[in-house]
C-alpha positions, 0 to 999 in steps of 0.5 A: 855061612859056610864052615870054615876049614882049619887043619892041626896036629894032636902030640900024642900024650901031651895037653892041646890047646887051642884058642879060636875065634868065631866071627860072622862074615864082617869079621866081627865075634859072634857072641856065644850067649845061649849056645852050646858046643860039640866036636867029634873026631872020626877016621872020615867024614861019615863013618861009624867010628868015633875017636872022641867027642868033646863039648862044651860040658867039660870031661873032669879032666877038663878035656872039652870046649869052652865057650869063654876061651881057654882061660874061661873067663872071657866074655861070651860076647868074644866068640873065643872057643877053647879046645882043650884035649888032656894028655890023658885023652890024647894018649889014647887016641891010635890015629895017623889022621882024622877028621873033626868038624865043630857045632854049635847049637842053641835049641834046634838050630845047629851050625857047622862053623869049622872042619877040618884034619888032624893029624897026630903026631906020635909019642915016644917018651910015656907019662904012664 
């Protein structure tokens, strides 16, 4: 199945959540048992460059993808993915647009489910 396509905007210096639901070609939920999960955010497709990396090992800060949504407590069996981005992070990203595509992985088996831009929408009040 190919990866499906989803834009959004970042706030700069603000906390980003968002819930998505990972479904097979039926429109059922994938259940997520056994997998693990990786996002990068890059200027494009292809280059050197790397904004971020988030996964499915949650920073300290809780930035990450968790694989039992964003309350992290839903079953696997759901498909739920909560992207999480904290303020801290998206303070620091310095981008108009980016690209970003998300895998998920179990052994050596890799599936690309999502790609997409992200534009960022700048702060002007700082926490800082």
């Amino acid at each position: 199945m190919a990866a499906g396509k989803y834009s959004f905007i970042i706030e700069q210096g603000a906390t980003f959540q968002r819930e998505l639901v990972y479904k097979d070609s039926d429109g059922n939920p994938v259940n997520l048992t056994g997998f693990g999960a990786k996002m990068q955010i890059r200027p494009a497709p292809g280059s050197n460059t790397l904004y971020a990396t988030l996964s499915s090992s949650l920073d300290a800060d809780g930035t990450g993808l968790d694989l039992m949504g964003l309350s992290g407590n839903i079953p696997l069996t759901s498909g739920s993915i909560g992207v999480v981005i904290s303020a801290a992070s998206s303070s620091a990203f310095n981008f108009e647009e980016a690209s970003y595509d998300i895998d998920l992985t179990s052994g050596s088996f890799v599936s690309r489910i999502l790609e997409g831009k992200i534009k960022l929408s700048r702060e002007v009040t700082t926490n800082a």
